[in-house]
N, C-alpha and C positions, 0 to 999 in steps of 0.2 A: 626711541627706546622707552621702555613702560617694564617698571617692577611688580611683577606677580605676588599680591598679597598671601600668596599660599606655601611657594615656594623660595621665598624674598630675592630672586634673579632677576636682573635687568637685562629684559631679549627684546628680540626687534619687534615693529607692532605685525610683521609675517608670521611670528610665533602665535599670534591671537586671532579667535575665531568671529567673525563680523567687523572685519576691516579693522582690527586693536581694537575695536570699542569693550571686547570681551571685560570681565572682571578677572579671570582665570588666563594663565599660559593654557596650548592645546594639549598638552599630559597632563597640566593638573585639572583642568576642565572636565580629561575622561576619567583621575579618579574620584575627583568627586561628587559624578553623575554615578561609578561603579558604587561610591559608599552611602549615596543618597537611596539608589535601587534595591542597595540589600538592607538599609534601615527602614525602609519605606517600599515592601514589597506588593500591596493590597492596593498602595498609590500608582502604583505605578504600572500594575495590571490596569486599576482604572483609568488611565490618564493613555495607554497603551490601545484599549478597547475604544476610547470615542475617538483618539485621532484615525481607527480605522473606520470609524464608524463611517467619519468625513468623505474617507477617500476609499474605499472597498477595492475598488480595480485596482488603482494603483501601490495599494496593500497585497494584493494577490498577486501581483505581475511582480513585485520585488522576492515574495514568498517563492516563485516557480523559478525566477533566476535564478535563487540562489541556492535550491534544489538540482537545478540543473548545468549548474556549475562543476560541483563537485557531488554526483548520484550515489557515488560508492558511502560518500562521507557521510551526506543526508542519509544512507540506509541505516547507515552503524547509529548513528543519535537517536534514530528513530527506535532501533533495535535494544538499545541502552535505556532508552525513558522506557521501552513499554518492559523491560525485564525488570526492571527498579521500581513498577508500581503494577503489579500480579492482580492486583484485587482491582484495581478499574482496569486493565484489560479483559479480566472476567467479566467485572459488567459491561462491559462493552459489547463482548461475543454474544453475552446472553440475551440483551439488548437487540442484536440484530438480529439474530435466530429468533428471536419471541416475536419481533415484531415483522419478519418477513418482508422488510424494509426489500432489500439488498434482494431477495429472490423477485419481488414484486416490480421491482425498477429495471434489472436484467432483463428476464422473461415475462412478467406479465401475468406470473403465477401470484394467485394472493392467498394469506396464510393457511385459508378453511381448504382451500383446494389443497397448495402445498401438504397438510395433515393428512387429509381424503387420501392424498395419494401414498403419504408415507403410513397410514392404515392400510391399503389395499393389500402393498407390497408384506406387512407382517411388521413392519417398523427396521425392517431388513436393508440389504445392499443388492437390490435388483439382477443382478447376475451371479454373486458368489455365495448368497442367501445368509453370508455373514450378518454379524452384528456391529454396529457404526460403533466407532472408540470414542469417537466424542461428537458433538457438534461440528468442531473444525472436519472432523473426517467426514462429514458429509456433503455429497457431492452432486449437485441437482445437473444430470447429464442431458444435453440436448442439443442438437443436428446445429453444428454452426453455419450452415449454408443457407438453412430456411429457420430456424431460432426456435424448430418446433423440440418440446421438452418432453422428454423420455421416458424418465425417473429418475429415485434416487440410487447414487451408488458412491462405494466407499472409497478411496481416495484411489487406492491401487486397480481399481474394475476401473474406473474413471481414467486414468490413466492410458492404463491398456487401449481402453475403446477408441481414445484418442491416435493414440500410434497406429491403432489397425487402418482406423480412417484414414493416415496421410497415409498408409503403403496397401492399402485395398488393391488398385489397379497393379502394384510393383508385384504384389506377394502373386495375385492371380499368373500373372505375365511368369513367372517367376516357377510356378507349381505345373503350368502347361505346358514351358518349354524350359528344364532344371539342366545350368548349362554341362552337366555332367552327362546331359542324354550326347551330345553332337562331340563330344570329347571323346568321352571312352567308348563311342558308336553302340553303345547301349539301342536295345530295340526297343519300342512304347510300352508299355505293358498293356493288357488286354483291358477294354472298360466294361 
């Protein structure tokens, strides 16, 4: 038995962490690592960054676990931090779109092209000849089979081109033999 200077309780040395040698029981341990973190925030970012420094992988494999544990739950914090700070997600978006990071790494398109071709098109959405709502709405569409790139179009043409693509061969099949012809013995019409 060993009394916890924090909480003056005498518990067994199973309540302490590193075999009883601890100074702390294991609640008061974790609060006053919670009250050290929030009086000491800048410390503890620092002290947080080198110990990943140390171990990278096994920093990133704990990260995707715990991602992938609970996805729905990782989406909503995610969804909560980036609503709760508006002005670095703006820099963010504008950041990738200026820098054509994210088109150049996908496709292979780099920004002077990327531009070239959203000059060609009029600054436009390639099919609907609308105007893009934002950055987010622009949509760099290209052949997922061969990763050859198209142009730009806006979220809803982009969309669409997608849906036509997986039901091309259904919609064809579909418009030559419409199964109302063999039903109601309708005759072909003339071509």
């Amino acid at each position: 038995m060993k009394v916890c200077p924090r909480c003056k309780q005498s518990k067994p040395l199973s309540e302490y962490h590193k075999n009883g040698t601890d100074t702390y029981c294991k609640p008061c341990r974790l609060d006053y690592g919670r009250e050290w973190r929030q009086a000491h925030p800048d410390a503890h970012k620092a002290y947080k960054r080198a110990a990943e420094a140390k171990k990278p992988d096994q920093y990133r494999a704990a990260k995707r676990r715990r991602y992938h544990a609970d996805v729905e739950h990782s989406r909503e914090l995610q969804r909560a931090w980036a609503a709760s700070h508006p002005e670095v997600m703006k820099k963010r978006r504008r950041a990738s779109v200026e820098s054509g990071y994210t088109r150049w790494h996908r496709y292979g398109i780099s920004l002077e092209a990327s531009k070239a071709l959203m000059a060609a098109q009029d600054w436009t959405c390639a099919i609907c000849r609308g105007n893009f709502p934002s950055s987010r709405g622009t949509q760099l569409d290209h052949d997922h089979a061969t990763g050859e790139v198209r142009g730009f179009l806006c979220s809803m043409c982009n969309h669409d081109v997608a849906k036509f693509e997986r039901l091309r061969g259904k919609v064809a099949d579909y418009l030559a033999d419409p199964p109302a012809r063999s039903i109601l013995a309708m005759p072909s019409p003339p071509v």
